[in-house]
N, CA, C and O of each residue as an XYZ file, in Angstrom:
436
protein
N     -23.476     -3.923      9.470
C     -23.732     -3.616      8.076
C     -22.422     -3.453      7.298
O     -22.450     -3.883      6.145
N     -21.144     -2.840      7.781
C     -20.434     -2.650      7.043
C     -19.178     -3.922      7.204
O     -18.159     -4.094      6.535
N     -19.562     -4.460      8.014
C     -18.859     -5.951      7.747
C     -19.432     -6.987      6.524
O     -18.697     -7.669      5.810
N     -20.916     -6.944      6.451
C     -21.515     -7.686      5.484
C     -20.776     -6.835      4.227
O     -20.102     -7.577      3.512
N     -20.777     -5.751      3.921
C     -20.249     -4.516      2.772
C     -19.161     -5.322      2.464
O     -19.084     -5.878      1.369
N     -17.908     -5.495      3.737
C     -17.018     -5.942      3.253
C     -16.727     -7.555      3.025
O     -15.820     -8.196      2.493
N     -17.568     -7.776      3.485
C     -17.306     -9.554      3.066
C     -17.550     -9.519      1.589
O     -16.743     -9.946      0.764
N     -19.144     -8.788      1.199
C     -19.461     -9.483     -0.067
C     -18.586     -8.402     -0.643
O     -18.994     -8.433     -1.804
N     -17.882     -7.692     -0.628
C     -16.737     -7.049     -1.895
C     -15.724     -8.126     -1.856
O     -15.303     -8.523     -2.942
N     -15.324     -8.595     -0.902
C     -13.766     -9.575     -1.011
C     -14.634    -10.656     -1.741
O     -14.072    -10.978     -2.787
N     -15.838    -11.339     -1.542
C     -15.988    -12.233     -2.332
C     -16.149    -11.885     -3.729
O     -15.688    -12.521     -4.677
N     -16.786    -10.907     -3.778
C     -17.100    -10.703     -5.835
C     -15.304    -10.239     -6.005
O     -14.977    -10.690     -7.103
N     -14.478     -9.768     -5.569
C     -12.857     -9.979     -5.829
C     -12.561    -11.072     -6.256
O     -12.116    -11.366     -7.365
N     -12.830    -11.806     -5.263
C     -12.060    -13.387     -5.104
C     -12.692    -14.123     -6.234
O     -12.189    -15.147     -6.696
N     -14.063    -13.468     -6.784
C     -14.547    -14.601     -7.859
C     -14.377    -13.949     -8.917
O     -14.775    -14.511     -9.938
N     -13.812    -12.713     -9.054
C     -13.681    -11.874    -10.338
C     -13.170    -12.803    -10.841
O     -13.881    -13.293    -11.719
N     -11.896    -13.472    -10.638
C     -10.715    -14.440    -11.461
C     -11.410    -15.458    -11.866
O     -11.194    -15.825    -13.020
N     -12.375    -16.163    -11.099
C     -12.812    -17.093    -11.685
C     -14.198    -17.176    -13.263
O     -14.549    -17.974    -14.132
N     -14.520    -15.818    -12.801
C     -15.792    -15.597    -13.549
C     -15.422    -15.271    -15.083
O     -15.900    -15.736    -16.117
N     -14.208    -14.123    -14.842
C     -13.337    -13.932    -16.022
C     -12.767    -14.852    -16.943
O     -12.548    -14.509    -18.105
N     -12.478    -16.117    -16.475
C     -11.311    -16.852    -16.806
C     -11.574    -17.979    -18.148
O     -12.359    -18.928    -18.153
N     -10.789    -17.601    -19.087
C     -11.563    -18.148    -20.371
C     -10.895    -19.757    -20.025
O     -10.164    -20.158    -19.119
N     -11.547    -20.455    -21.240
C     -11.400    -21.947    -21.139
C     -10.014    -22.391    -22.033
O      -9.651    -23.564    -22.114
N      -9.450    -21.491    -22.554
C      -8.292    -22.148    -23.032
C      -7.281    -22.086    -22.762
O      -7.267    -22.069    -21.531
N      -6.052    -22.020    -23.231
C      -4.461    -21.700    -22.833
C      -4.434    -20.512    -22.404
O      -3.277    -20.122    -22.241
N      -5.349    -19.638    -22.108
C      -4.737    -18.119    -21.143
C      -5.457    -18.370    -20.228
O      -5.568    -17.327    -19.584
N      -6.203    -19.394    -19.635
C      -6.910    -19.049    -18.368
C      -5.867    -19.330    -17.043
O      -6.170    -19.291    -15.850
N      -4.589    -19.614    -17.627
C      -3.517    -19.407    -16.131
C      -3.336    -18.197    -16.494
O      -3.791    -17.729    -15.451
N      -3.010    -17.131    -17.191
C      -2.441    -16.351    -17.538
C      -3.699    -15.280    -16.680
O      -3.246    -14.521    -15.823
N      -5.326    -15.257    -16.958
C      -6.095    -14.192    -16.499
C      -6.036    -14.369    -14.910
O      -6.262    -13.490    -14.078
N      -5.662    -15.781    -14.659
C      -5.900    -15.928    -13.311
C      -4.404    -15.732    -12.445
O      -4.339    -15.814    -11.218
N      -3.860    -15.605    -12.860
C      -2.117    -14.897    -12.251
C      -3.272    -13.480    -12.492
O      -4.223    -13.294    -11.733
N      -2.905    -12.435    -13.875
C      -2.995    -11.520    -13.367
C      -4.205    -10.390    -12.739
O      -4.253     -9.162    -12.680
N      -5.031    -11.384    -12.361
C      -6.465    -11.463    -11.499
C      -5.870    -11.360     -9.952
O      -5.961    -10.267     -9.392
N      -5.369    -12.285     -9.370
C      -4.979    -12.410     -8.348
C      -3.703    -11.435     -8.262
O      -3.497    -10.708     -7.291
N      -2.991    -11.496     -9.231
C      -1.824    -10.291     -8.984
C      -2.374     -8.608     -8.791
O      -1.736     -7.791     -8.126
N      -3.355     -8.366     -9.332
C      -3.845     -7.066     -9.473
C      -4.389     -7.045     -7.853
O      -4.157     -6.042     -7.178
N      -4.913     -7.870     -7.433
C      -6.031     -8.347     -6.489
C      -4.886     -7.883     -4.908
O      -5.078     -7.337     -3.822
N      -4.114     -8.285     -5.388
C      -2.442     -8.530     -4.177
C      -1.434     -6.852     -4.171
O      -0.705     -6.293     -3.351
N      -1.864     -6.584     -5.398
C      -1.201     -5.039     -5.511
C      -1.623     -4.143     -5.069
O      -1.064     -3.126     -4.660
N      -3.370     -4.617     -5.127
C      -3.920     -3.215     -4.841
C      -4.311     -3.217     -2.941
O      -4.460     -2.226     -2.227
N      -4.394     -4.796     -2.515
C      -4.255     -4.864     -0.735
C      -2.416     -4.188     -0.463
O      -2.187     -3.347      0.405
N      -1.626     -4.599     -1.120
C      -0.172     -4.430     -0.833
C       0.198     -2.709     -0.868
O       0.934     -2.043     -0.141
N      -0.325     -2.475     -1.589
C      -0.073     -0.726     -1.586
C      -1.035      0.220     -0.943
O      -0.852      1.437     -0.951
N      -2.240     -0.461     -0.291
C      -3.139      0.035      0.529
C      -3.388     -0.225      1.777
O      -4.358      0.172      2.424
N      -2.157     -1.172      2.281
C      -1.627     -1.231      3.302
C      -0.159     -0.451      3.563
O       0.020      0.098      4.649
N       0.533     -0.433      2.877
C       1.573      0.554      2.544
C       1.434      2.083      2.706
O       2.269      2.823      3.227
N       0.450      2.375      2.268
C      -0.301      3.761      2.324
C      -0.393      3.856      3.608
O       0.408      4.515      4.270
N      -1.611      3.057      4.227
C      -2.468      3.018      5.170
C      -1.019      2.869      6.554
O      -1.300      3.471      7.590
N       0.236      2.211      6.550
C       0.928      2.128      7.196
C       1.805      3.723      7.377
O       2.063      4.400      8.372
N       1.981      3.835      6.467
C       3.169      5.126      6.323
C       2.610      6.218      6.434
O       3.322      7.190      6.687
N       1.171      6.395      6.281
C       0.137      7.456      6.639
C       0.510      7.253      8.509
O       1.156      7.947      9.295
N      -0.164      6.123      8.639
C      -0.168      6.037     10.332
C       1.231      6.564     11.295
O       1.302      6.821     12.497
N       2.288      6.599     10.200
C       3.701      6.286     11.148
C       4.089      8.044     10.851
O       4.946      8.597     11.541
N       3.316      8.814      9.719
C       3.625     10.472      9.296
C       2.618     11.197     10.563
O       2.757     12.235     11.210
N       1.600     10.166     10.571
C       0.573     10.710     11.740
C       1.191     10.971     12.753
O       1.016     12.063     13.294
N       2.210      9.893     13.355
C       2.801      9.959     14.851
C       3.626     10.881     14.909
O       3.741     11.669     15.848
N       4.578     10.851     13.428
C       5.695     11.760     13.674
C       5.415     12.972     14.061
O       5.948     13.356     15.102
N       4.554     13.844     13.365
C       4.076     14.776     13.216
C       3.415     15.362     14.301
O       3.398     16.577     14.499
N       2.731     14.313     15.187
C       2.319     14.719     16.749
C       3.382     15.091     17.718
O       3.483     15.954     18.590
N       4.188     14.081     17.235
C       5.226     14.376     18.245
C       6.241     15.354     18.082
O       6.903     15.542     19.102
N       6.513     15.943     17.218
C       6.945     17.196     16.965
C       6.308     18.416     17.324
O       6.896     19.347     17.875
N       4.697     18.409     16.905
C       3.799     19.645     17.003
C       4.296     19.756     18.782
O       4.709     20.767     19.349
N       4.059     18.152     19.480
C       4.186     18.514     20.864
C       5.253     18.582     21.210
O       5.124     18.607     22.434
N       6.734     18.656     20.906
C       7.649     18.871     21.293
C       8.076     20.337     21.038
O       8.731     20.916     21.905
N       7.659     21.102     19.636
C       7.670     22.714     19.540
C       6.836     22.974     20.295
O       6.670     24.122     19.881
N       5.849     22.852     21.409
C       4.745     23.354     21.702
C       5.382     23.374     23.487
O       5.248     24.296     24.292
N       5.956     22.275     23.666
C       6.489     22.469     25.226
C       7.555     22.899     25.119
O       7.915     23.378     26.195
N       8.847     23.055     23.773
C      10.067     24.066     24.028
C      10.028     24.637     22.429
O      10.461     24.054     21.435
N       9.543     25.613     22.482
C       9.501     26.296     21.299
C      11.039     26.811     20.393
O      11.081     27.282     19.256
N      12.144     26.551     21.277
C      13.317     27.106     21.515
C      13.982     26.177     20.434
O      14.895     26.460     19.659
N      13.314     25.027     20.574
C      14.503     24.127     19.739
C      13.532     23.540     18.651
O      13.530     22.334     18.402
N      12.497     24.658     17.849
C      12.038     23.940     16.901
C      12.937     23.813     15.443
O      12.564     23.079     14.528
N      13.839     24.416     15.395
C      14.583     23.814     14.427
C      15.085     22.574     14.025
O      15.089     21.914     12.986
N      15.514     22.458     15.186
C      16.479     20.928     15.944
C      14.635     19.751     14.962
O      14.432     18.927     14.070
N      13.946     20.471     15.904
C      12.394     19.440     15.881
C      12.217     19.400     14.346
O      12.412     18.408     13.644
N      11.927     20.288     14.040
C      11.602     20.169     12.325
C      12.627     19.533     11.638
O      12.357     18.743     10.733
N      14.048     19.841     12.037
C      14.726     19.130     10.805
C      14.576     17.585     11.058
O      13.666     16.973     10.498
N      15.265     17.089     11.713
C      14.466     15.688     12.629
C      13.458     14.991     11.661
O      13.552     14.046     10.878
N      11.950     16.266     12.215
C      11.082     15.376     11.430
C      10.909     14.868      9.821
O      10.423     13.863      9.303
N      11.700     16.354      9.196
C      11.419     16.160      7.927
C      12.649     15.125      7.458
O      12.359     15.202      6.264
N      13.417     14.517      7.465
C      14.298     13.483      7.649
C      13.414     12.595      8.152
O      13.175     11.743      7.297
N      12.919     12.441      8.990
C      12.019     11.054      9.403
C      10.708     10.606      8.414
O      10.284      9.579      7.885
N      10.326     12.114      8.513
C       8.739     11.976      7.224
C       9.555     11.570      5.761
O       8.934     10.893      4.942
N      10.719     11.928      5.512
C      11.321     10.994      4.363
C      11.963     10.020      4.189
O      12.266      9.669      3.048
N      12.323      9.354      5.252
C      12.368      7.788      5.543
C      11.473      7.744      5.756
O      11.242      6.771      5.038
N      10.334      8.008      6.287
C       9.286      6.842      6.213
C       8.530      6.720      4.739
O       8.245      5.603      4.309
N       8.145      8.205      3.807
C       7.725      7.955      2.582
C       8.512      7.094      1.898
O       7.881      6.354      1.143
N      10.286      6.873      1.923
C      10.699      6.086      1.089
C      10.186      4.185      1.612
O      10.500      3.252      0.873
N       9.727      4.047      2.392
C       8.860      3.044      2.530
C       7.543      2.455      1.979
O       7.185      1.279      1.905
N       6.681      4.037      1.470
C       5.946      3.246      0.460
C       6.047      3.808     -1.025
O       5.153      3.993     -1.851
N       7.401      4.017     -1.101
C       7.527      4.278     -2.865
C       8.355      2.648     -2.636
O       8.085      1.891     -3.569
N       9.034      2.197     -1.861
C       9.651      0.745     -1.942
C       8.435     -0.111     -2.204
O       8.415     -0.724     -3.271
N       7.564     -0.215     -1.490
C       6.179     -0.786     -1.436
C       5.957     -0.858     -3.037
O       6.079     -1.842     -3.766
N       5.486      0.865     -3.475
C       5.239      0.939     -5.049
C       6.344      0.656     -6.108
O       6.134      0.750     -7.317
N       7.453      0.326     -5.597
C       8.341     -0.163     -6.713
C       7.766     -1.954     -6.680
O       7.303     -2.528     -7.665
N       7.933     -2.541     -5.392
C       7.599     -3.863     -5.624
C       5.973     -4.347     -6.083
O       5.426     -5.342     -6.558
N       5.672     -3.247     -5.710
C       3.568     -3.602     -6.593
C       3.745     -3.732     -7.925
O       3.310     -4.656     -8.613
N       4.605     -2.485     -8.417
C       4.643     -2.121     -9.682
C       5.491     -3.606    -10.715
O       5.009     -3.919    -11.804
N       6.470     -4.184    -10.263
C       7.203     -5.358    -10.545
C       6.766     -6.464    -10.416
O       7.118     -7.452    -11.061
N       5.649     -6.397     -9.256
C       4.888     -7.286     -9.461
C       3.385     -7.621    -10.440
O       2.512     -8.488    -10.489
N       3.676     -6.572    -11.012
C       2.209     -6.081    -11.683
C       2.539     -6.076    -12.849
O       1.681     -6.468    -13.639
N       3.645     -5.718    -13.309
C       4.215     -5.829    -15.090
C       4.935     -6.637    -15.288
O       5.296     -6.646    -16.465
N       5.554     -7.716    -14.417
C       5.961     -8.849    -14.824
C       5.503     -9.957    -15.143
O       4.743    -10.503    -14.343
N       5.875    -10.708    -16.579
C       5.456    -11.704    -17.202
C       5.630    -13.401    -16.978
O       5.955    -14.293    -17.761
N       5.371    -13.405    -15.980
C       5.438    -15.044    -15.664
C       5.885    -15.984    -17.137
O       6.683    -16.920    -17.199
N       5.069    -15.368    -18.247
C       4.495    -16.597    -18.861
C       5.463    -16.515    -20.150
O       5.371    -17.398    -21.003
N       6.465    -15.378    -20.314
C       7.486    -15.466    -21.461
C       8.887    -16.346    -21.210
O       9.852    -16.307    -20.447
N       8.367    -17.224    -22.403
C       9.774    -18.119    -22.269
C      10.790    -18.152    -22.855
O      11.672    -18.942    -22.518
């Protein structure tokens, strides 16, 4: 059931651009930023979905490293919080390039 869910959402996506798309000189223009919106919002929700997964690990592995030497949780915490902020600066990079890709104008000459 929730494979059918997701097929027919990617298809009414995929045809938003087309359904939208007027008949004159802007219908390249709705259909760039149809498909661009379409690409920003998989690109930063994989970004999320990545840097969530990689704060998940860190974070285990710390809880379990204060937990078998409690002695050196300083050492452990600073570590992590240095790591949990390299990895967030991974998806504000992500959201700088969504964002550039999302307000830029192909079509000014």
């Amino acid at each position: 059931m929730k494979k059918i869910l997701a097929v027919t959402l990617l298809l009414i996506a995929f045809s938003a651009t087309f359904a939208f798309a007027a008949g004159d000189a802007d219908a390249g223009k709705l259909g760039y930023y149809g498909l661009a919106t379409l690409g920003c919002a998989i690109g930063i929700g994989l970004a999320a979905l990545g840097t969530g997964i990689g704060m998940g690990h860190g974070l285990r592995g710390a809880t379990e490293g204060t937990a078998r030497n409690p002695g050196v949780s300083g050492k452990i915490m600073t570590t992590l919080i240095i790591g949990l902020a390299m990895i967030e600066s991974l998806a504000i990079y992500a959201l700088v390039v969504v964002l550039i890709t999302f307000y830029a104008n192909p079509f000014v000459k």
